[in-house]
C-alpha positions in Angstrom: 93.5 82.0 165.8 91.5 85.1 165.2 89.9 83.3 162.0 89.0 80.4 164.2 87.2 82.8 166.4 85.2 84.3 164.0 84.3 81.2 162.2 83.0 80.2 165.6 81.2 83.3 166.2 79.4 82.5 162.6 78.4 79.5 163.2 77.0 80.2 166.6 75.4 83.0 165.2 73.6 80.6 162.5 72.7 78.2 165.6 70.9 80.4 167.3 69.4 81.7 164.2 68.5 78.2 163.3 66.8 77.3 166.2 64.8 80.5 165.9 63.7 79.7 162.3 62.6 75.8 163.2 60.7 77.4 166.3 58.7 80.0 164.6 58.6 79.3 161.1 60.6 81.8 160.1 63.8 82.0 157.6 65.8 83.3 160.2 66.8 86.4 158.8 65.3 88.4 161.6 67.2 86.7 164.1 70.6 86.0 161.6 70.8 89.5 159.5 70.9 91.9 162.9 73.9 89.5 164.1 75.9 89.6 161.7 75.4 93.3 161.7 76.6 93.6 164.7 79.4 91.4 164.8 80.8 93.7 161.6 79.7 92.2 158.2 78.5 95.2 156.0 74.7 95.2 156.1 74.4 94.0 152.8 76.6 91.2 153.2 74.7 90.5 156.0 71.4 90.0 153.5 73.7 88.3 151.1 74.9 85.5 153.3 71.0 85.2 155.1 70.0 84.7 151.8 71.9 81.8 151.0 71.9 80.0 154.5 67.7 80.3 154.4 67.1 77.5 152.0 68.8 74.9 153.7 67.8 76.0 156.9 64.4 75.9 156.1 64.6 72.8 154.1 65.6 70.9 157.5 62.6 72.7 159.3 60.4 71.6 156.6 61.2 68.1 156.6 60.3 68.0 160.5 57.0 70.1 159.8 56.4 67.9 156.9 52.6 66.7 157.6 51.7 69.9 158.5 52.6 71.6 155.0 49.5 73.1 153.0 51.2 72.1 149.3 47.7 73.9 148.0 49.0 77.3 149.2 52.0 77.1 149.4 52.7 77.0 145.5 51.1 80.3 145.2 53.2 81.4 147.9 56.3 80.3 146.1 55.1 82.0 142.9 54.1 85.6 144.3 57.1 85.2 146.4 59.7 84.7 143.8 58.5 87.4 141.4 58.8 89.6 145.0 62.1 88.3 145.3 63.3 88.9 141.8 62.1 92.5 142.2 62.7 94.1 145.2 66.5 92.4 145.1 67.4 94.6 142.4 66.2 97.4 144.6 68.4 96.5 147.4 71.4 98.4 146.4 69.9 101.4 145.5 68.7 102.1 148.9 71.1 103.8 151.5 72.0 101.4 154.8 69.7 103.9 156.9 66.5 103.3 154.8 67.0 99.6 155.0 67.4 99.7 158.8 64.1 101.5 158.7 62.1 99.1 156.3 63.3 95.9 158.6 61.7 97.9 161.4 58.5 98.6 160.0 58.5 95.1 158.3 58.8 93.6 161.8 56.2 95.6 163.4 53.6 95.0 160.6 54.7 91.0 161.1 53.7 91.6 164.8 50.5 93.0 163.9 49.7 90.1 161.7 50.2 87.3 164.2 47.3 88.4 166.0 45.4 90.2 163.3 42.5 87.7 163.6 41.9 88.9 167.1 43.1 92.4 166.4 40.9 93.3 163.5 38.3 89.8 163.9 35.5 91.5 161.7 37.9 92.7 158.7 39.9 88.7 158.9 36.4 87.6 158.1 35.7 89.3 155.2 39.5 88.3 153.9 39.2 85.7 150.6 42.3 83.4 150.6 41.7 82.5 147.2 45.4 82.3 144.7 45.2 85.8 143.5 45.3 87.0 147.4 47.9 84.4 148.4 49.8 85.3 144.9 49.5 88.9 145.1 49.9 88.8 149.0 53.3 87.1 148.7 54.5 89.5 145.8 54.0 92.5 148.4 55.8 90.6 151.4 58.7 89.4 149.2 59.3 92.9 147.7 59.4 94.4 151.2 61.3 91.6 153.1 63.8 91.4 150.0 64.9 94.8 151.0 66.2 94.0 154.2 67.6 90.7 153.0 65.0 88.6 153.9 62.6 85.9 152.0 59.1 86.8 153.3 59.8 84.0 155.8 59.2 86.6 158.8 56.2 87.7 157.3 54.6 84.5 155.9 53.7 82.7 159.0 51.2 85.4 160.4 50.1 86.2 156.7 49.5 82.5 156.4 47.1 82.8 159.3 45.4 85.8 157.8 44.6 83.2 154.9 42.9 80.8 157.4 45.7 78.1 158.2 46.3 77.3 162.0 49.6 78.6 163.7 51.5 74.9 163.0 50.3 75.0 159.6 51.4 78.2 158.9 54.8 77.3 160.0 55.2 74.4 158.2 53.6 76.0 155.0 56.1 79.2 155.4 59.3 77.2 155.7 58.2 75.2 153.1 57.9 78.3 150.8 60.8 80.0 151.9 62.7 77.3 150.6 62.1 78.3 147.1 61.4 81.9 147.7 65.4 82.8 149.5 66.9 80.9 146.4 65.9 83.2 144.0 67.0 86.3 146.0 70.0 84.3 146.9 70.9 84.3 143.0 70.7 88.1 142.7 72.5 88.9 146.0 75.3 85.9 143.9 75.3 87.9 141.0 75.6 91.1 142.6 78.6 89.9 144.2 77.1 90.8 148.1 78.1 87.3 148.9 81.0 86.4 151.3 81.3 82.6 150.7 83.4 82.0 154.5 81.0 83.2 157.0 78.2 81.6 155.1 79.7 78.7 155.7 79.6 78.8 158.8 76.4 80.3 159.8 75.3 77.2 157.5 76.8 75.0 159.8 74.7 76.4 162.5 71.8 76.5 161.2 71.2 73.9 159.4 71.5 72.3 163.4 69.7 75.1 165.4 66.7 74.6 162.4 66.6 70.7 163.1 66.4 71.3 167.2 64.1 74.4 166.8 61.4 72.1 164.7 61.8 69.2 167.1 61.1 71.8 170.0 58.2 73.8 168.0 56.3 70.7 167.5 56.2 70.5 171.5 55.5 73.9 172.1 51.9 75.4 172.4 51.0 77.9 169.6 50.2 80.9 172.3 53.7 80.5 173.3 54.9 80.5 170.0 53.1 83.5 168.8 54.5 85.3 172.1 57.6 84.2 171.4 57.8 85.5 167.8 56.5 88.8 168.4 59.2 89.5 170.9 61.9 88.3 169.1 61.1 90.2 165.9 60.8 93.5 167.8 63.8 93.3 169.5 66.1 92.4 167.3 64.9 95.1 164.5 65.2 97.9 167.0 68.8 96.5 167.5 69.5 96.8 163.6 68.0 100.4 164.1 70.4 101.8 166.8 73.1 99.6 164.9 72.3 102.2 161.6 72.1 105.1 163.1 75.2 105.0 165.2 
């Protein structure tokens, strides 16, 4: 009965997740790594199992975002992205639990900043080229920082995706799109690692492959103000939560 519980808990876990990452474009890993955390799987096997969930949960936001996808930038997203992944997985269990907590923190706020950075900083935005070696380079730097806290860049691409011009819908589509690709490849290291734990994947699967269908369905419907909003808290929140979580 206790197994039942917890498989429950996992897949509502990935539900919520799921809808998170369908709503805002994200892979989820905000939302799905601090939960598990919290509900007891060891921080890294917390990364582990976001890592393999994030593909086919973005793959079912995709699909509903599907004619809002920039396929121009998004394969230089997928390349800087997977040579970020690739790196900065390696990396990953080097660093102690503490440091990790702190680099999803500081990777949150600087995704905060970025959803607004054109109104933040509207003079510097300008002057920004989104030519391939800034979108390549660009998703290198996010991938090797998200990838340390067991993400895919998905958090981050959306409001770098604005930086490079694309409108708030465009940028969601484009960044689950990418994060498709991007979470596979870190999803192989985490395999080979062995920071997997094949049960409660399975079940925060379950969950979000169906939170990321209703999410899209509902983002689609939603204005973009609200959606920015919406992110930003979100993210905050639920990094300071993995912060307490590490130092307690």
């Amino acid at each position: 009965m206790d197994q039942v519980m917890q498989i429950l808990m996992y897949v509502l876990i990935g539900l919520f997740a799921g809808f998170m990452s369908g709503l805002f474009g994200i892979g989820g890993g905000s939302v799905r790594t601090p939960l598990l955390y919290v509900a007891g799987v060891p921080l890294l096997g917390a990364f582990g199992i976001n890592l393999v969930v994030i593909p086919f949960s973005s793959l079912v936001g995709a699909l509903s975002h599907r004619e809002n996808i920039d396929h121009n930038i998004a394969r230089w997203v997928i390349l800087g992205g997977i040579l970020g992944t690739g790196a900065g997985a390696f990396l990953t269990g080097l660093v102690s639990t503490l440091v990790l907590a702190i680099i999803f923190v500081i990777v949150s706020i600087i995704t905060v900043f970025g959803i607004y950075f054109d109104r933040i900083f509207l003079e510097l935005a300008q002057k920004i080229n989104p030519g391939t070696k800034t979108v390549v380079s660009g998703a290198f730097l996010l991938n090797l920082l998200t990838i340390m806290r067991g993400g895919s860049g998905g958090s981050l691409f959306p409001s770098f995706l604005k930086m490079m011009g694309l409108d708030v819908r465009k940028a969601i589509a484009t960044s689950l799109f990418a994060t498709i690709f991007t979470a596979a490849a870190g999803a192989a290291v985490f395999w080979y690692q062995g920071n997997i734990m094949f049960l409660p994947a399975l079940g925060v699967l379950l969950g979000s492959m169906i939170g990321a269908r209703v999410g899209s369905l509902m983002s689609l419907k939603t204005k973009p103000a609200w959606l920015e909003l919406g992110l930003s808290v979100f993210i905050v929140v639920l990094a300071l939560i993995v912060l307490f979580k590490a130092l307690g």
